[in-house]
C-alpha positions as CSV (number, residue, x, y, z in Angstrom):
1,X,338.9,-76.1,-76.6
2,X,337.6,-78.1,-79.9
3,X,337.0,-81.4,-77.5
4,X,334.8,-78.9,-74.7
5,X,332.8,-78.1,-78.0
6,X,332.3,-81.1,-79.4
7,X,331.3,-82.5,-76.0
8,X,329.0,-79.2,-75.5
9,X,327.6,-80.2,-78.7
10,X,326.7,-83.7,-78.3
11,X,325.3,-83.3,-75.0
12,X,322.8,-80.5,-76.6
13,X,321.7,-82.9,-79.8
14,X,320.1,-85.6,-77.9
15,X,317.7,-82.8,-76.1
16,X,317.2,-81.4,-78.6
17,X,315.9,-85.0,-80.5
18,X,313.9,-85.9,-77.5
19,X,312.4,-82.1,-77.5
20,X,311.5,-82.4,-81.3
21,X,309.7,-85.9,-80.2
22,X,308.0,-84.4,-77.3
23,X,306.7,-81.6,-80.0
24,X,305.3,-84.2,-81.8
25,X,303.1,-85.6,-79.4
26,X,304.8,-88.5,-78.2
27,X,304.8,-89.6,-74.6
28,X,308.5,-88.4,-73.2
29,X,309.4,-91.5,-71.8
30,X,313.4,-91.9,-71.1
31,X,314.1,-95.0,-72.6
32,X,317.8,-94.7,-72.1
33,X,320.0,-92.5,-70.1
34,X,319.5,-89.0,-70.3
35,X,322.1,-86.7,-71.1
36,X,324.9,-86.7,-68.9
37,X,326.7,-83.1,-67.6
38,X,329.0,-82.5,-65.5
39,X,328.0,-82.0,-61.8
40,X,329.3,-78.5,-61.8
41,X,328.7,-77.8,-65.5
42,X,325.7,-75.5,-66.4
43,X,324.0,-77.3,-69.1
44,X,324.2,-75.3,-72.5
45,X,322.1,-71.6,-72.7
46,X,320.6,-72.4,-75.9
47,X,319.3,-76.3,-75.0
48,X,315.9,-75.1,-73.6
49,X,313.2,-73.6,-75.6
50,X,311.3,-70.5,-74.6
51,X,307.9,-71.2,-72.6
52,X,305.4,-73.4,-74.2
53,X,302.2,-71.1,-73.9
54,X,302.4,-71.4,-69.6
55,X,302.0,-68.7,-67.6
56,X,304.6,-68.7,-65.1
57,X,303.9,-68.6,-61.9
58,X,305.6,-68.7,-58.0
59,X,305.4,-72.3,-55.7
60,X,305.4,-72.7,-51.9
61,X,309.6,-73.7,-50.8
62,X,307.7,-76.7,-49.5
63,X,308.7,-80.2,-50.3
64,X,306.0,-82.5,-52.7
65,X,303.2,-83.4,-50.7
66,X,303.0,-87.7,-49.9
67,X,299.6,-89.9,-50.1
68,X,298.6,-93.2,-50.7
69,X,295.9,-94.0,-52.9
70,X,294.1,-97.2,-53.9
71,X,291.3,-95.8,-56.6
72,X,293.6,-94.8,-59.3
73,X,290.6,-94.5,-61.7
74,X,288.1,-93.1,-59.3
75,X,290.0,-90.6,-57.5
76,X,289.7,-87.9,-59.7
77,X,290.5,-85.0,-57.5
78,X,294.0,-86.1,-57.3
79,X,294.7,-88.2,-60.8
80,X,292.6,-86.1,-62.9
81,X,292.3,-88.2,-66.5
82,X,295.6,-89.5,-65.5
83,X,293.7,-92.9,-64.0
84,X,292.8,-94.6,-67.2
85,X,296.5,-94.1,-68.0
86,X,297.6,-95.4,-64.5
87,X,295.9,-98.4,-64.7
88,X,296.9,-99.9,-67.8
89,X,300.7,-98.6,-66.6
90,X,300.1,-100.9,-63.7
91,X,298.6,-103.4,-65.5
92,X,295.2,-102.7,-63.3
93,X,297.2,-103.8,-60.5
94,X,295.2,-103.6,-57.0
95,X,296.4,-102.4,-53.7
96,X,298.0,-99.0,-52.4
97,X,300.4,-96.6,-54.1
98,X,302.0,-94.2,-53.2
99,X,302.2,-91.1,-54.9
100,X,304.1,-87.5,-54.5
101,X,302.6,-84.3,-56.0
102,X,303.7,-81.1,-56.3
103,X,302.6,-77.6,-58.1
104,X,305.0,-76.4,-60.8
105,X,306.3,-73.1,-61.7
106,X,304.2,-73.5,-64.7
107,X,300.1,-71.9,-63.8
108,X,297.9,-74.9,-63.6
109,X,300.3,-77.7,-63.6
110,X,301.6,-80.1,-61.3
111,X,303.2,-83.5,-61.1
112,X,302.7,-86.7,-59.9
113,X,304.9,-89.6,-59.5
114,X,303.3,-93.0,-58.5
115,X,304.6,-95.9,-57.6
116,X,303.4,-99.3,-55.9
117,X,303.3,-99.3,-52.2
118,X,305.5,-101.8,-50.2
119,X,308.3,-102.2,-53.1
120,X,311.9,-101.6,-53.4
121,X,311.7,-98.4,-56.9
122,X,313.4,-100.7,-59.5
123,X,310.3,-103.1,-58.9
124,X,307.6,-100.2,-57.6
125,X,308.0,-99.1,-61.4
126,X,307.3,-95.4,-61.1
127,X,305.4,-93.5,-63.5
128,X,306.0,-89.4,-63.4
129,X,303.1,-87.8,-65.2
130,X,302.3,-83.5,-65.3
131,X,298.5,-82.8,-65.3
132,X,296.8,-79.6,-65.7
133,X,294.4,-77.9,-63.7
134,X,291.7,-79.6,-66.3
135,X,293.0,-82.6,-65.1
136,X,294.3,-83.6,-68.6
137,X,297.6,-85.1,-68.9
138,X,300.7,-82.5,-70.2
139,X,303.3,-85.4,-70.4
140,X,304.3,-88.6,-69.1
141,X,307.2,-91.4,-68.6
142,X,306.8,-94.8,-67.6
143,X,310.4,-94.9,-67.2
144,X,311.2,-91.8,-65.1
145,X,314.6,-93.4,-63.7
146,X,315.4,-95.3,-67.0
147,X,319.0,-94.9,-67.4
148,X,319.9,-94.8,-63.9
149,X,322.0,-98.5,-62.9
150,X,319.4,-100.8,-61.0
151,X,318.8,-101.8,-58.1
152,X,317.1,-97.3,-57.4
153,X,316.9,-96.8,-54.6
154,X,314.3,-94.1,-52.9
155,X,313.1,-91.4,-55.2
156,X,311.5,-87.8,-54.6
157,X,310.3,-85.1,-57.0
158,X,309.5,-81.9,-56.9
159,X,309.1,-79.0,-59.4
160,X,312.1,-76.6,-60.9
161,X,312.6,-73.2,-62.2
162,X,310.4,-72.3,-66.1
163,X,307.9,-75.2,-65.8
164,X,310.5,-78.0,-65.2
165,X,310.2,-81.1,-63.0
166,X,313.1,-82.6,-60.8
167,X,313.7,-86.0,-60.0
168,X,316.3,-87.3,-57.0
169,X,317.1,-90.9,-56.8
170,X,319.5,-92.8,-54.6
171,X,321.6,-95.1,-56.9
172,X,323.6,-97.1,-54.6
173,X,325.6,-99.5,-57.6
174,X,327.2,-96.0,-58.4
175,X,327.5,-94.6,-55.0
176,X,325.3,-91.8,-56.3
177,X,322.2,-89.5,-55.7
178,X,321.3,-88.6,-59.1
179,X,319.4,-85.2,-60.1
180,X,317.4,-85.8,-63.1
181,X,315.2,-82.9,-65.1
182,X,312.8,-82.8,-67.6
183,X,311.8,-79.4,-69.5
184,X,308.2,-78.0,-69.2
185,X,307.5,-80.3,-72.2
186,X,308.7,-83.4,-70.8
187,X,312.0,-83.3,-72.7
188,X,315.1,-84.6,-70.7
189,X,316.9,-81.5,-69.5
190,X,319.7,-83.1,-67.7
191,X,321.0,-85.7,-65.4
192,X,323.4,-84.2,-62.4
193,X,325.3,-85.7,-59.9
194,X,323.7,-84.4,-56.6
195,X,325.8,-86.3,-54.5
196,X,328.9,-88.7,-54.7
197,X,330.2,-91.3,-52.4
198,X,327.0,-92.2,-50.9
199,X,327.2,-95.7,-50.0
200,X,323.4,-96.0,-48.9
201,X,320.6,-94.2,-49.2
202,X,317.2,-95.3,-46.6
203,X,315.1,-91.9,-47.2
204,X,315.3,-89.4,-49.5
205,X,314.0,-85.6,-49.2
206,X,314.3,-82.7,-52.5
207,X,313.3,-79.4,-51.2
208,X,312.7,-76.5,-54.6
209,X,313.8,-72.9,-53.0
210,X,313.2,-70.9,-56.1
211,X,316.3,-68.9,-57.0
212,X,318.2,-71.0,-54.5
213,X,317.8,-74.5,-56.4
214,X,317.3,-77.7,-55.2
215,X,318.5,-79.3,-51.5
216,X,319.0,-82.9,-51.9
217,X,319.2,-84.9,-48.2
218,X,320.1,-88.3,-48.2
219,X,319.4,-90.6,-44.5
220,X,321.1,-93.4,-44.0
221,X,322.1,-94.8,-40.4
222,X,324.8,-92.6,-39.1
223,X,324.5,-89.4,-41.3
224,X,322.1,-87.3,-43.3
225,X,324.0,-85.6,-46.1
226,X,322.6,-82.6,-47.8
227,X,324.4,-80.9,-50.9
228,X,322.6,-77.4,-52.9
229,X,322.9,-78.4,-56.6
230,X,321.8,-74.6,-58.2
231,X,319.0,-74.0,-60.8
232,X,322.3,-73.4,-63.1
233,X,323.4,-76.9,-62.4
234,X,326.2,-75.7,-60.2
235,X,326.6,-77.3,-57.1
236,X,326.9,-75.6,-53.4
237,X,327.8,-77.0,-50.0
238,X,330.9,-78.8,-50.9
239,X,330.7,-82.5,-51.1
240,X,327.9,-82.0,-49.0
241,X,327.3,-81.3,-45.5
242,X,326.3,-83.5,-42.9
243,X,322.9,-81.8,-41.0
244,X,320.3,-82.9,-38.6
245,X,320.4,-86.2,-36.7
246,X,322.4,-89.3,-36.8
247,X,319.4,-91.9,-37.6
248,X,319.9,-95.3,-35.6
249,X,320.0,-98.2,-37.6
250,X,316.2,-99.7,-38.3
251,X,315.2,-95.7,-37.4
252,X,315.9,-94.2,-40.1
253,X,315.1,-90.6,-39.9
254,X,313.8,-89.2,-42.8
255,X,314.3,-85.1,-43.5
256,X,311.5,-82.9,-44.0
257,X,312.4,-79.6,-45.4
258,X,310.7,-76.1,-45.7
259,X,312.5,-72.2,-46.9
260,X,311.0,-70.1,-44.2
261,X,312.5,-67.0,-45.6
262,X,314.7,-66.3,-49.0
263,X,317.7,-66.9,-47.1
264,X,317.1,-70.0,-44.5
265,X,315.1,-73.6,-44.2
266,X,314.1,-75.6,-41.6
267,X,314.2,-79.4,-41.6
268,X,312.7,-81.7,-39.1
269,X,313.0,-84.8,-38.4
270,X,311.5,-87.7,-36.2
271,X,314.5,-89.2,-33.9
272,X,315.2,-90.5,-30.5
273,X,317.4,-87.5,-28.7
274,X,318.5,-89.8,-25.9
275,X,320.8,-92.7,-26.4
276,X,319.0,-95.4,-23.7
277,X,317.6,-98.3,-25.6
278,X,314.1,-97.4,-25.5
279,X,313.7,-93.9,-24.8
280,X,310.9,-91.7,-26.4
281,X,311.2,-90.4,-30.0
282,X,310.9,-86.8,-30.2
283,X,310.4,-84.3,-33.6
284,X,313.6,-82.1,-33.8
285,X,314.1,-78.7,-36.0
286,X,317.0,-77.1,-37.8
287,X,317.3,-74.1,-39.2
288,X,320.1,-73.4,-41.8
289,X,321.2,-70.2,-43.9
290,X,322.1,-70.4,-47.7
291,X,325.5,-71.8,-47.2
292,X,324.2,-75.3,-44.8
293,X,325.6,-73.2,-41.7
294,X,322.8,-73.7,-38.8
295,X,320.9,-70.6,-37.4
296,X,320.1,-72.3,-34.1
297,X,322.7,-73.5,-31.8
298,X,321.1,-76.5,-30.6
299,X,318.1,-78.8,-32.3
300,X,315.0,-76.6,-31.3
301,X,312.6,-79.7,-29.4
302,X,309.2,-79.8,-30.7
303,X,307.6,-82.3,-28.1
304,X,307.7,-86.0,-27.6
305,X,305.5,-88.1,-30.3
306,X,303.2,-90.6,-28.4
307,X,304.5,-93.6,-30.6
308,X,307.4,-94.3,-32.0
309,X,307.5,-93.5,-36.1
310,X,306.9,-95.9,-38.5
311,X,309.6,-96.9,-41.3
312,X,310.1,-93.6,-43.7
313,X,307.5,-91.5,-41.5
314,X,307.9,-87.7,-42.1
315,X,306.4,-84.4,-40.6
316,X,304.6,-82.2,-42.9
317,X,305.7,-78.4,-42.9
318,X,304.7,-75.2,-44.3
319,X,305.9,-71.8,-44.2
320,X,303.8,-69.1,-42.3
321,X,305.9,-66.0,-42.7
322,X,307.5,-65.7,-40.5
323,X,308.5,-69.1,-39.5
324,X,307.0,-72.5,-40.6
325,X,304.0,-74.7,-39.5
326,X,304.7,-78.7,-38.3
327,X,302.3,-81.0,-38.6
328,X,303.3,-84.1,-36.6
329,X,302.4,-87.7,-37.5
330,X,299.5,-87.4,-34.3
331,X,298.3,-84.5,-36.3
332,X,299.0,-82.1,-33.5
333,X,300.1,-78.8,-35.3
334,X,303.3,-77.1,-33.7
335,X,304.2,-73.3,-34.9
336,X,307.9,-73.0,-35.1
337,X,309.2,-68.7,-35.0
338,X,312.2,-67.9,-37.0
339,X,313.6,-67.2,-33.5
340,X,313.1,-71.1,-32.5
341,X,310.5,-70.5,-30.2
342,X,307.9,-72.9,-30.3
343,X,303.7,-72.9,-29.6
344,X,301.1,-76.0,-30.1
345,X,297.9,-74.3,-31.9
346,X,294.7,-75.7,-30.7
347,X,293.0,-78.3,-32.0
348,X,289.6,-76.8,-34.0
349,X,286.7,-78.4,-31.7
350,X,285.0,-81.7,-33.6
C-alpha cells in the first residue's frame, strides 16, 4: 500500500510542476516524457485543476478535420496569430504542411497540430498549438511527442473531456500506440498505453465520443486494431479488437471514424473488396456498438471510387442524426441510415 502511494504521489508532483509553469506563462512544451500511468490506471482525482475561466461546451463525435496549407502567415482563417509563431517553429521553411484541427470541449478553442508535408513525424517536427476563437494562441509545444522513443511514427489529435487535447502516436521501437494528454492549460495530463504489441503502424485514426472516450485504430497491412482507452484512463475492448478491412500491403487503408448515436460509430474505409490483382477500390462502412461488436452483418458497400486512393487517403464523415454523411475523395457525398441503407445526395448545380 505505502509503494502504490508513493508512486501515486510522484506521478502527481511532475503535473503538478508543469501546471504551476504553465500558470506562469510559459509555453508548455514537453521537454521530457510526460508522466507515465498505468494503461488501466485512472490518473489521480486531485491532479487536474478546476476550469480555467472556459465555458464548457459539447463537440461533434467526428474525427479532427485534415488540410494542407502552404501560407502559414497569411492564412489567417485557419492559423489565426498562430503563423508568426509557425514560421519561426519551422524556421520559415517553404512548402506544404499538413495540419489537423479540431474544436475542443472548451467554447472558442481548438487545436492544431502541424507538421511538414512528405516526412516521416520524428523529422516532420510537429508543433500542437490551442487558439481561441480571437485567433490568439492559449498554449503551445514544439515538442508535442517529446518523450516518446524515436523513430514516431503517424500521429492524430483530437480534443478530450474539460478543455483537454489528446494526442495518439504509433511508436514502433516500443511496440506501442501511445495516448498522450494535456490539460486545458497545456499541462501534461498523462501518457497511456492505447495499444501494445503493435509491430507497425502505416495510418493512424483517434475518434473523441464524449462520455465514451477515445477509439484509437491503428492500419497496418493485414489488420486494423482498435482499442476504447476511457476518459478515466481505463481501457475497453480488450487488447484490442481487430475491425474493418485487412489493408494490402502498399494499400494501406486508413480508418475514418464517426459516433452516429451515443451508443454506436461508423468507420469507413477506402479498400479493394475483391482479391484479383487489379480490381476496383471501393469505400466500405462499419457500424459498431460500445463494446467493438459490429451492428451490420456484412461491410455496408458505398460505391466504387473512380481511382484508386492515394497513400493515407481518408473519407470525411459527419453525423446527420440519424446516421452519418460520407464524403468520398471524388467529393460525391453518400448518406449512410443507421439501418445501413445507403443514398448519393445530388450534387448542388455549379
Amino acid at each position: 500500500m505505502r509503494a502504490l502511494l508513493l508512486l501515486v504521489f510522484l506521478a502527481a508532483w511532475p503535473v503538478a510542476c508543469a501546471r504551476k509553469q504553465s500558470q506562469l506563462g510559459l509555453d508548455a512544451q514537453a521537454d521530457g516524457p510526460l508522466v507515465s500511468i498505468a494503461p488501466d490506471a485512472a490518473p489521480t482525482p486531485n491532479v487536474s485543476v478546476r476550469d480555467g475561466g472556459f465555458e464548457r461546451t459539447t463537440v461533434e463525435p467526428v474525427e479532427a478535420r485534415r488540410v494542407r496549407a502552404t501560407d502559414l502567415a497569411g492564412d489567417r482563417a485557419l492559423f489565426g496569430d498562430a503563423g508568426a509563431l509557425l514560421e519561426r517553429h519551422f524556421g520559415g521553411a517553404r512548402g506544404s504542411f499538413d495540419v489537423q484541427t479540431a474544436d475542443l470541449t472548451a467554447r472558442g478553442r481548438r487545436v492544431l497540430l502541424v507538421s511538414e508535408s512528405g516526412k516521416p513525424t520524428s523529422d516532420a517536427r510537429p508543433m500542437a498549438l490551442v487558439v481561441d476563437d480571437r485567433g490568439a494562441v492559449v498554449w503551445s509545444t514544439e515538442r508535442p511527442v517529446g518523450g516518446i522513443m524515436p523513430p514516431v511514427g503517424p500521429v492524430a489529435i483530437a480534443p478530450g473531456p474539460l478543455g483537454r487535447v489528446a494526442l495518439a502516436a504509433c511508436d514502433p521501437p516500443t511496440s506501442i500506440v501511445a495516448l498522450r494528454v494535456w490539460d486545458d492549460d497545456g499541462a501534461p495530463f498523462a501518457d497511456f498505453q492505447a495499444m501494445m504489441a503493435v509491430e507497425s503502424c502505416d495510418a493512424l485514426s483517434l475518434l473523441y465520443w464524449p462520455r465514451h472516450g477515445w477509439i484509437v485504430v491503428a492500419a497496418r497491412p493485414g489488420v486494423t486494431r482498435a482499442r476504447l482507452i476511457g476518459e478515466s484512463g481505463a481501457s475497453a475492448w480488450g487488447d484490442g479488437l481487430d475491425l474493418g478491412v485487412r489493408s494490402k500491403p502498399g494499400a494501406v487503408a486508413a480508418a475514418s471514424l464517426a459516433a452516429d448515436t451515443d451508443d454506436s460509430f461508423v468507420l469507413v474505409q477506402l479498400a479493394q473488396p475483391s482479391a484479383e490483382p487489379g480490381s476496383p477500390f471501393h469505400a466500405l462502412a462499419f457500424r459498431y456498438d460500445t463494446r467493438g461488436g459490429p451492428i451490420w452483418k456484412a461491410a455496408v458497400d458505398l460505391g466504387e471510387l473512380p481511382r484508386p486512393p492515394a497513400p493515407g487517403e481518408r473519407v470525411k464523415i459527419v453525423p446527420t442524426n440519424p446516421g452519418v454523411r460520407v464524403t468520398l475523395p471524388s467529393g460525391r457525398e453518400v448518406d449512410v441510415r443507421p439501418s445501413g441503407d445507403v443514398s448519393t445526395r445530388a450534387r448542388a448545380p455549379r
